[in-house]
N, C-alpha and C positions, 0 to 999 in steps of 0.2 A: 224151524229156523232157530238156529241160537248163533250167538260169536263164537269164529270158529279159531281164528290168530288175532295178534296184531304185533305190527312190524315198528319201531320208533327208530328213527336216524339222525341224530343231532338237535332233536325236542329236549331243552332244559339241561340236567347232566345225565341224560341216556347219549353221550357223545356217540360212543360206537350204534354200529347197527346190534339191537336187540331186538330178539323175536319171542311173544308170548303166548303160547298154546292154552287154551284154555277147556274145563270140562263142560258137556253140552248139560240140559239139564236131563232127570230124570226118564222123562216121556221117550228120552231118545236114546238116552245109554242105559244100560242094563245093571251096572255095575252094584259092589254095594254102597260105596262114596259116591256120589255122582252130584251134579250139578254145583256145585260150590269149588272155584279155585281160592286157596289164601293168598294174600302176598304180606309180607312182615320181613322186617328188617331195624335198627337202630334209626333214633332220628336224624334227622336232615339226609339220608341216605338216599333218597329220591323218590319214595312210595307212590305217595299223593301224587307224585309225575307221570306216576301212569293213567291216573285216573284224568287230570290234567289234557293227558296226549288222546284219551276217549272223548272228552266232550271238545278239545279242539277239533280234533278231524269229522266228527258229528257238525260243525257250524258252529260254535260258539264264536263271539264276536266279541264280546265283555272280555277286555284286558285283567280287571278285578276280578273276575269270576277265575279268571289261571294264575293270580296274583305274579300283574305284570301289570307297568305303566305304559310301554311302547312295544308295539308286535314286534318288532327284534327280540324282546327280550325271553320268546320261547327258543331262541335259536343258540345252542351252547356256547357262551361267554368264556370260555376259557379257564384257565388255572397258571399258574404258577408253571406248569409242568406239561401243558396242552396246551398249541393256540386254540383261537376260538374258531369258530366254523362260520362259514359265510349261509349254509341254507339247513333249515328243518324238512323232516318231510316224516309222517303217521300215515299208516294203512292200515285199517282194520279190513277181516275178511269174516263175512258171514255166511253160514250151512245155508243155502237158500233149495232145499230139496224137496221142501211142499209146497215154495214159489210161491208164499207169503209178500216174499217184496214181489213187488207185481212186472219182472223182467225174465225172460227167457234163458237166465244162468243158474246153475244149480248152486255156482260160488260166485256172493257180490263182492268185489272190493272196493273200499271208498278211500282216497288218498287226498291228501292236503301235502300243500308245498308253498315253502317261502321262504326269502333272499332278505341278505338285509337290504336290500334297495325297498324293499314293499312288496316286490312282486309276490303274488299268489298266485297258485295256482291248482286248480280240481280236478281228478280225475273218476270214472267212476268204469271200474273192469279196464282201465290202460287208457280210455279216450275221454277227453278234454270234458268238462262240463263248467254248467253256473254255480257258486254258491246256490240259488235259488233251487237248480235242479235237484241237489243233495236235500238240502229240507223239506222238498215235496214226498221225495223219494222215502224217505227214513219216517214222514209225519206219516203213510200210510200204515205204517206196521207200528207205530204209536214211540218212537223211537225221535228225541231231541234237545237241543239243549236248554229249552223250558220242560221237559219230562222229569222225572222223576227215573231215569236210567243210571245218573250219574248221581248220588246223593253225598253229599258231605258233612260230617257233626255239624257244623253253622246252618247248612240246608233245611237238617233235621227240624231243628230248632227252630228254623224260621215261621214254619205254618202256624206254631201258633203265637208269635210276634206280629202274623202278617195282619192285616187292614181283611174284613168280612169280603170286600171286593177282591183283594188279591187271594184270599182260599177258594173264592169263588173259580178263580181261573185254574188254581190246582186242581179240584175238581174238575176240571172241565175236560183238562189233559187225562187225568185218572179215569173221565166217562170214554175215552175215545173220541170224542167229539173234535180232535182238533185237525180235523179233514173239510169236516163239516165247516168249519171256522175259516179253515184257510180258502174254500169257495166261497164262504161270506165275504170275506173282505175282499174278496177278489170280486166280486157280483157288486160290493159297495162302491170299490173304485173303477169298475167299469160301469157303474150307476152315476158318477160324478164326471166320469171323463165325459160318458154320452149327455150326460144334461150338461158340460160345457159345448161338447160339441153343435149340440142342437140350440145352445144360447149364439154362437157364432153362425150358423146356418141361417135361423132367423133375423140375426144383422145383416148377414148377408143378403137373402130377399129381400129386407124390408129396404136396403140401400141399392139395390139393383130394380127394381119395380117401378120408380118414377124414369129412371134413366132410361127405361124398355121402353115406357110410354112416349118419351122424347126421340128413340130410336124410330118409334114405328112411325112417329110424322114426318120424320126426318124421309124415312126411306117413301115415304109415298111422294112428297115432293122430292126427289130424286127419280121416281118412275114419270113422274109428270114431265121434268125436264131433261128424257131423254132422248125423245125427238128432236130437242132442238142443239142439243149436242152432237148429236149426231148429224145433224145437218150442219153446223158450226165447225165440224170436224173437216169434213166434206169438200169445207169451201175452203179451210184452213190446207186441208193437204193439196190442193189446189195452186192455190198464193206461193204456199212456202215450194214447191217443188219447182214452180216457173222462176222464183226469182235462184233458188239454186243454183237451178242451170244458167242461167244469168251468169252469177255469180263464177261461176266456176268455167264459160267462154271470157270474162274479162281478166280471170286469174291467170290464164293459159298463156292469152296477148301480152301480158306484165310480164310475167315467167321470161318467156322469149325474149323478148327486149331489154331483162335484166342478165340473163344470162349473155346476148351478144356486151353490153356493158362492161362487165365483168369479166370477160376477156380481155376487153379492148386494154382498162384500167392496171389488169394481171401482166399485158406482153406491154404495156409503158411501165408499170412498174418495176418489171426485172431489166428492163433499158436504165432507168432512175437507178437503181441500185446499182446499176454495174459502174454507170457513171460516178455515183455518189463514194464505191470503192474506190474509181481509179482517184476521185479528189481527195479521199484520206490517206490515198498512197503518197498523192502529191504533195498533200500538207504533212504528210508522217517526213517526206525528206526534205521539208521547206523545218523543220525542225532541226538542219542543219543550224542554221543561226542560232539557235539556243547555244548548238557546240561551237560555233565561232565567237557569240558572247565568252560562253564558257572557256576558251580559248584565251581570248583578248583580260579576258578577265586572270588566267593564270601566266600571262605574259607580261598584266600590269604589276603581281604578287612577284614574280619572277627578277625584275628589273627593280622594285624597292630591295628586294632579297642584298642584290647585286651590291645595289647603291649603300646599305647600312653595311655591308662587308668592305667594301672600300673606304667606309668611315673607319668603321673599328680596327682596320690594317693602317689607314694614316696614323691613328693613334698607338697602335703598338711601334709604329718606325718614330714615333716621338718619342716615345719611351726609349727608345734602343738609343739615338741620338741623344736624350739627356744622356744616359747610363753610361753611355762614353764619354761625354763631356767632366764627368766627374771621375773617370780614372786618368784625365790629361794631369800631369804636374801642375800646380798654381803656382804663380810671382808675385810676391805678396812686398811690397813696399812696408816696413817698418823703420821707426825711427831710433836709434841706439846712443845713449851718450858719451861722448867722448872722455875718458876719465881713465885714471892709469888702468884699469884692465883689460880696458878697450886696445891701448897704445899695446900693452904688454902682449894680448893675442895678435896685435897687428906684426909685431915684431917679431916674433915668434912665428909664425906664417913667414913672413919676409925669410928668418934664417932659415925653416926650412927649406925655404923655396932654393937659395943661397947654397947650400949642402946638397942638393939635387944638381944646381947649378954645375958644381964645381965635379961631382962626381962623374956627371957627363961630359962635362969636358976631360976629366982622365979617360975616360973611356972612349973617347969618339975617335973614328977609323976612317968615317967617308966623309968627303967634301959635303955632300947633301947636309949630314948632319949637323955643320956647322952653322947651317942658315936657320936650322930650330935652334940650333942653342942660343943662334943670337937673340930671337922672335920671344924665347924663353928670358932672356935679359932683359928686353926691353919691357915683357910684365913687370918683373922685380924692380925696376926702375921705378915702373910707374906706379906700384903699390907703395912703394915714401917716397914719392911725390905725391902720392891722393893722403896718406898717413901725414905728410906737412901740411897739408893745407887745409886738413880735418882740426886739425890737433888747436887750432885759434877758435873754434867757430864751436864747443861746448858739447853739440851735437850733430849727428849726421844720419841722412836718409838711407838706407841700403834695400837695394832689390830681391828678396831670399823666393826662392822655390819651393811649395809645400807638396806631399806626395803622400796619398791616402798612407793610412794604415793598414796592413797585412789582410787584419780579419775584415778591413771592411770592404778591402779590394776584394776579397771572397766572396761576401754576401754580393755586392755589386756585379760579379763576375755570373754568383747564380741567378742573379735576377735578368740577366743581360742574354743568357742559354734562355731562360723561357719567356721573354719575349721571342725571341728569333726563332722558337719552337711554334710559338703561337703565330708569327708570322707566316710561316711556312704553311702552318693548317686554312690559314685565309686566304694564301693563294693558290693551295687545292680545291677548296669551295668553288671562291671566285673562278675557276678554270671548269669546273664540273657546270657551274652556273651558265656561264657565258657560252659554252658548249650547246646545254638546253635552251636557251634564250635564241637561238641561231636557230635550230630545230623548229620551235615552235614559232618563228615568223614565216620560216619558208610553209608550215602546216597550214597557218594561216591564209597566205597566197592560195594555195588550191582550194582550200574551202570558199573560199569570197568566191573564187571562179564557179565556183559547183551550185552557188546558193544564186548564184544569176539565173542559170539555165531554170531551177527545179521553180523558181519564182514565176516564172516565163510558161512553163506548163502547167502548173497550179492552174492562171486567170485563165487561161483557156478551157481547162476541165470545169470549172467554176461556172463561167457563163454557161456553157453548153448542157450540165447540170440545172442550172436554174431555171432556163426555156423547159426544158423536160418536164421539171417539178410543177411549173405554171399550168403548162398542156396534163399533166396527170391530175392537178385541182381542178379543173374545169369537166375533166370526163368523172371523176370523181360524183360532181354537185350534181352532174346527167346522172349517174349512177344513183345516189342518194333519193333523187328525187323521183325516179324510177321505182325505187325503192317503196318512197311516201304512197304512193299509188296503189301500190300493190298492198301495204298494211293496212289502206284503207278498206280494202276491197275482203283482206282478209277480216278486217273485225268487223264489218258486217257480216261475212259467213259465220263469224264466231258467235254476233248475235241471234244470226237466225238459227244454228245450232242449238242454243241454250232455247231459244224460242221456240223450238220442234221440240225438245225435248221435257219442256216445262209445261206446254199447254197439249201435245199431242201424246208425249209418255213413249216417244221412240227417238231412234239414230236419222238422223240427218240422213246418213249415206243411203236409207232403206228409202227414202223418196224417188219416186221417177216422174219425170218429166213425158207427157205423152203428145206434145206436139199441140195439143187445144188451146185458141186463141183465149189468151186474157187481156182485161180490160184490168190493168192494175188497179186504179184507183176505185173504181166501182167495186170492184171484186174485195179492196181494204175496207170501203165504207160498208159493203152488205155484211164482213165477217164484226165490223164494229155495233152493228144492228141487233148480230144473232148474240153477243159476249152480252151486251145490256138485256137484251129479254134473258139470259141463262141468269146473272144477278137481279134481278128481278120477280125470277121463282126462286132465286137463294141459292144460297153458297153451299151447296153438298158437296162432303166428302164420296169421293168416288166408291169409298171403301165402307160408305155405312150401311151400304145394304149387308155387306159380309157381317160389318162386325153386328148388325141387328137381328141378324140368322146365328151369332156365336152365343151372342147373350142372353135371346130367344130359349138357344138350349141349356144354356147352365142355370137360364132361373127356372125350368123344367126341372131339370134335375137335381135343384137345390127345393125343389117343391119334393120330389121323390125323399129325397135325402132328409126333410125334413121329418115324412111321414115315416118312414123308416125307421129315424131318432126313437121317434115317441113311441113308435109298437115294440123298438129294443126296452127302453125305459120301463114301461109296462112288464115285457117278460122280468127283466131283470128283477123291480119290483117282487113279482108271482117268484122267483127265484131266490131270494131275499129272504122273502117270508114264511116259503120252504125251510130253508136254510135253519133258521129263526126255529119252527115247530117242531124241526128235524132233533136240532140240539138241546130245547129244551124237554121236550122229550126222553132225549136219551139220556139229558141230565138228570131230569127227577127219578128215572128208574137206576141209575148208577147212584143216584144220595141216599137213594133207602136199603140199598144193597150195603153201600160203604156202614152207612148208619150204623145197620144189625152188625157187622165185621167189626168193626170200631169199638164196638160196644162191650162185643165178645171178645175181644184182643184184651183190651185195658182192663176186664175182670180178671182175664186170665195172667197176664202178666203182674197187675196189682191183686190178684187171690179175692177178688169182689169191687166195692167200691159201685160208683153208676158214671156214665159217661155219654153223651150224644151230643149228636150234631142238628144244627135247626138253620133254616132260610130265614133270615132277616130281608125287609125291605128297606132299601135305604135311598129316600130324596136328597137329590142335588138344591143347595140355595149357593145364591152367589153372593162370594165376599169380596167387596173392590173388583179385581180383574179375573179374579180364582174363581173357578165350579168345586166345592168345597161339601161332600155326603157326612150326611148327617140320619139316625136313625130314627124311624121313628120308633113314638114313645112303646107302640104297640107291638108286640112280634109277632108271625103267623110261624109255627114251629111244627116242622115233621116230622119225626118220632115219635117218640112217648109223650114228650110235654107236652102240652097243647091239645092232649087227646087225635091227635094228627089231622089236625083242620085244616093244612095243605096254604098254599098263600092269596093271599088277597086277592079277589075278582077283579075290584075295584082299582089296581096300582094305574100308575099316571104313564102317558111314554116314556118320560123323561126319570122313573123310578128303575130303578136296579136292583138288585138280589145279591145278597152278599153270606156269606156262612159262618154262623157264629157257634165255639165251643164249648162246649161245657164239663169240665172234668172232676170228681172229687172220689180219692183213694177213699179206703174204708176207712173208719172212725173217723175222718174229717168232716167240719163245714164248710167247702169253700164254693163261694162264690162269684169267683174271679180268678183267670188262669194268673194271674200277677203274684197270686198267692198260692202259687206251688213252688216247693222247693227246686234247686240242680236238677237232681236226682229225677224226680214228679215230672218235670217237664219233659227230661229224653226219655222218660218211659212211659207219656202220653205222646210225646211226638211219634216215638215206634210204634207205638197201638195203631195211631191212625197211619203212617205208613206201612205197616203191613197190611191195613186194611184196603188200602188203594191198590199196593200190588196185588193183594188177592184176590177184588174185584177184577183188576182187567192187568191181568199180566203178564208185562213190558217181557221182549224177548231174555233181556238181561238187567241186570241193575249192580251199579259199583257202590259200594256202600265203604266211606273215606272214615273209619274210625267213628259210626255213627252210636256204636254202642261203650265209646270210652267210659264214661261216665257211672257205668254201669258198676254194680258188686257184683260178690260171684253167686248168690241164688240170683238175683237178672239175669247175669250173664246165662246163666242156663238155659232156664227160660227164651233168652233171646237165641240159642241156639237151637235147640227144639224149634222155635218156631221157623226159624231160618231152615231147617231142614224139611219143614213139611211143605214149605213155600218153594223149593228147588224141585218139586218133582215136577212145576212146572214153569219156573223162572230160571236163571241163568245167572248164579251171583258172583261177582268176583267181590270181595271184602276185603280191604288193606285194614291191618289192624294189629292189635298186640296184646290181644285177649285172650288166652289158653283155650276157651271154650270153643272160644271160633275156630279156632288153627283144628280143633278139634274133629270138627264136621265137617273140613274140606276135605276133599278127595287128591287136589293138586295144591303141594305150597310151592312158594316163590319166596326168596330168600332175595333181599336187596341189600348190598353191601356197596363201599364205595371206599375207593381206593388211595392212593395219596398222590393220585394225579386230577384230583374231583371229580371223574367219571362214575356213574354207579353202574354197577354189575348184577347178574341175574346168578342163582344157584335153584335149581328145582328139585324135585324129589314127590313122586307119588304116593301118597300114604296107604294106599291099601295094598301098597309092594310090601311094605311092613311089618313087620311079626311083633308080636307081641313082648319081646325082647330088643327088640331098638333093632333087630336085622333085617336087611333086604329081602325078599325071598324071590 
């Protein structure tokens, strides 16, 4: 079995799909490079992301472990130049051709997928699984994300920064034991589930066991008082079936006689209605008189109309008669004094009049006209005669004539047109008026005629109407009360319904009546006889014989159940403790394996020096709320030191085993790994991990730069040793050490572009010639 691809598709910045072919190890290829592929590239380029996208799709969980705060944040974020992608998804494929994994495919593939919503999702060969499945799956062939498959410089380092308890667990992964471990914890927490279980089993009998006891006297006095239920029943279906029938001839009689009723009430009522229309017909035309008000009422608006138009015409014919009264001439009496220029105009009128005189007399032809000339003298006469007799007296009264002015005859003239305008328009009204007013009395006349008649058939429909409505109350209250009878009659059946149904547990209607004589009241006092002796042996549920036959069996089978519990607990236990012997076991013989490897590593690598590993015991005490290991003072040490006196007989349950190191290069004294240099430390941490891989070794192993730190006689060294460990391990190495790149058989070339996506270039080194060419 070794890795045989893996496929990454928007993991970190492998944005595009990238596919990575890897070398199997030694055992399986033949070649002269085999087992080691490189990958190398500049920094930040995306190396580490592949190792990254291995231990994600193995199960890792730890956001810190892929140096990430939110699971989004394996899924490609974008650039400047690329959006970002909404899902990841890593496939690794493994050689499964001596069926190592324990499945029926010669090729596993294990895929992880995720959204930025959270969704995940596992597949394993195309079909759906658990996370849980993948870890079972991969912890068989010693493969996960607590292994030692995926290692990285900080990893390296950490075993021996770690606590004796946490190298312990490295070791433990290193013995293979972690199969062994995951049926521990699994036998631990089906040890805990079945001891809750059997803790609720127990409450449950122990809460059902008095109430059984109370079922079971229950249900004997229930056998006692079934005789007499049953005879109680007997009498009762008896009772209720005769008074049914009863019930149900007095229903029939009601029935009948509400139905003739209700006819009767039905063919007066549609008499009542016809009549009660033809009264609203009658009162709908006795509604004349609203329109004869209505009438009288526009004949009284009609005849005011009239009457203020006859005013306001009186008043424009006053106006016209003033108007003319003021363009007649006036005679105005003034008084003038007599004084020479009064005489002098009097005189002066005289000679003309005189000059007039004389001139008609030359000219007069007919006799007629002599009679004016004279009539014409006799003025002149008398005008000095009035002129003598003025002429003593100072002053004199004279009669003069006044006669409007031009313009004011005008305005008077226009004001005089529009009255007579106005006049004319009031006795067009008035004429349209007096016209309608004639109209509307003779309307009047036939409506008063019409509103006699409809008055006159009203009181008639009226009375005739009321008798009806009288006779329809009275069949009515027959009716109603007809009625009363019959709901009496019905809620007694309703009570003896509910009655049959509550004390007998059936339908009223399944009752028959069979004709045998009852004696009602005896037949009520015997059923009242049997109901007191039934409360008297007590109120049983009908239903408790069942439920003391249900409960009977479940505390049977909570008895079962319980026993069950305790013989699972027991295996489990015997399971446990296998478990337990199994792994320690395989532990002590994987720590003296690792020990002598370890040992021999770190000479070789540091050219001598001494180095082992020892069991420490370490007791738990409690500090405040903490469980807080502390060692003792004493070690029991397996190796060399200690002469290998193995551990304590004596340890407590509650004591633990933890592994403590011990390293010192040549010509040093140290006594404390604190006091190794940089350098000292990544080249005891590689001692003992190559010591673990080549105790029990992992199908593959990624190793992230774990030999930076290294010079170039290490580097060597770690390359040598890296190639004796591929003829049966599977290494892929990110890195940037010439020595390395040197011993791979496959490199990888990681570059990354100006759109932040990183890119793959490969090249097989043993295509290679000796001169930098392909062959």
């Amino acid at each position: 079995m070794y890795l045989k691809k893996l496929e990454i598709s928007g993991f970190k910045s492998f944005a595009n799909k990238t596919v990575l072919d890897f070398l199997p190890d030694c055992d399986v290829a033949s070649s002269e490079k085999c087992g080691i592929t490189a990958i190398v590239g500049p920094n930040g380029s995306g190396k580490s992301n592949v190792a990254d996208a291995i231990r994600w799709v193995i199960g890792e969980q730890s956001l810190k472990n892929l140096r990430g705060k939110k699971s989004e944040d394996v899924i490609f974020a974008g650039t400047d130049k690329k959006a970002r992608l909404g899902t990841a998804s890593v496939t690794i494929f493994f050689d499964n051709s001596d069926k190592r994994i324990p499945i029926e495919f010669s090729e596993v593939s294990i895929t992880r997928k995720i959204t930025r919503r959270g969704e995940s999702e596992y597949l394993i060969n195309g079909a759906r699984v658990r996370l849980l499945d993948i870890v079972d799956l991969l912890a068989k062939v010693g493969i996960g994300k607590d292994s030692y498959c995926v290692i990285t410089q900080g990893m390296s380092d950490s075993v021996l920064s770690a606590t004796p308890i946490e190298r312990r667990s490295i070791f433990e992964d290193a013995a293979g034991v972690k199969q062994y471990q995951i049926e521990k914890e699994r036998a631990l927490r089906k040890l805990e589930s079945t001891r809750e279980n059997l803790v609720r089993v127990d409450s449950l009998t122990a809460e059902i066991e008095p109430h059984l006891k109370n079922l079971r006297r229950q249900a004997e006095k229930a056998s006692q008082g079934k005789d007499v239920a049953e005879k109680l029943r007997s009498k009762q279906l008896l009772l209720y079936s005769f008074l049914w029938d009863i019930f149900q001839h007095e229903r029939g009689a009601l029935m009948n006689e509400r139905d003739k009723a209700e006819r009767e009430v039905f063919d007066l009522e549609v008499a009542t209605n016809t009549l009660e229309r033809a009264v609203t017909e009658a009162s709908a035309t006795m509604e004349n008189q609203i329109e004869e008000e209505k009438l009288n009422k526009e004949l009284r608006f009609s005849r005011e109309e009239a009457n203020t138009l006859h005013r306001d015409r009186s008043i424009i014919l006053g106006k016209i008669e003033i108007e003319k009264e003021r363009q007649k001439p006036e005679e105005v009496v003034r008084v003038i004094p007599v004084d020479l220029q009064y005489v002098q105009r009097a005189l002066e009128d005289i000679r003309s009049d005189q000059s007039t005189l004389i001139e008609r007399l030359e000219n007069v032809e007919k006799l007629e006209d002599l009679q004016d000339i004279r009539e014409f003298a006799q003025v002149i006469k008398q005008k000095l005669y009035d002129i003598h007799e003025k002429a003593g007296e100072g002053s004199v009264k004279e009669l003069q004539t006044v006669v409007l002015p031009d313009d004011a005859m005008w305005m008077s003239n226009e004001r005089l047109d529009n009255f007579s305008k106005e006049k004319a328009s009031y006795d067009k009204r008035l004429e349209i008026l007096e016209n309608t007013i004639a109209m509307k009395e003779q309307e009047l006349i036939v409506l008063r005629e019409a509103n006699r008649t409809s008055r006159e058939t009203f009181f008639a429909k009226e009375k005739e109407w009321r008798e009806k409505s009288a006779l329809l109350t009275r069949l009515k209250d027959q009716l109603n009360e007809v009625r009363v009878r019959l709901a009496r009659v019905e809620v007694r059946e309703e009570d003896l319904i509910l009655l049959v149904r509550e004390e007998l547990l059936m339908d009223v209607k399944d009752l028959k009546y069979d004709g045998t004589p009852v004696e009602r009241d005896r037949l009520e006092h015997e059923i009242a006889r049997l109901k007191v002796e039934a409360e008297h042996i007590g109120t049983i549920d009908p239903l408790i014989v069942e439920e003391y036959q249900e409960t009977e069996k479940r505390f049977e089978f909570l008895t079962r159940e319980s026993a069950d519990l305790k013989q699972a607990t027991e295996s489990l236990r015997v399971v446990i403790k296998e478990m337990e012997q199994k792994i320690d076991t395989v532990f002590h013989e994987a720590f003296k394996e690792i020990q002598k490897k370890f040992t021999a590593y770190f000479k070789i690598i540091f050219g001598g020096g001494k180095a082992e590993l020892s069991v420490v015991k370490i007791r738990p005490r409690q500090r405040g709320a903490e469980e807080v290991f502390e060692e003792e003072a004493t070690e029991q040490v397996l190796g060399e030191r200690g002469e290998g006196r193995g551990v304590d007989e004596k340890m407590q349950d509650s004591d633990v085993l933890g592994i403590e190191i011990f390293a010192c290069p040549p010509g040093k004294k140290i006594t404390n790994l604190s006091m190794l240099s940089g350098g000292e430390r990544s080249l005891t941490s590689l001692a003992l991990l190559f010591a673990i891989i080549s105790h029990n070794p992992p199908p593959f192993a990624v190793l992230d730069e774990v030999e930076a730190a290294l010079d170039e006689a290490n580097s060597r060294r770690f390359g040598a040793m890296l190639r004796e460990l591929s003829r049966e391990t599977q290494f892929i190495a990110i890195t940037h050490n010439r020595e390395t790149m040197s011993q791979a058989g496959l490199l990888y070339g990681v570059t990354m572009g100006a759109d932040g996506v990183s890119q793959l270039l490969s090249i097989r080194l043993d295509q290679v010639s000796e001169d930098g060419k392909l062959t």
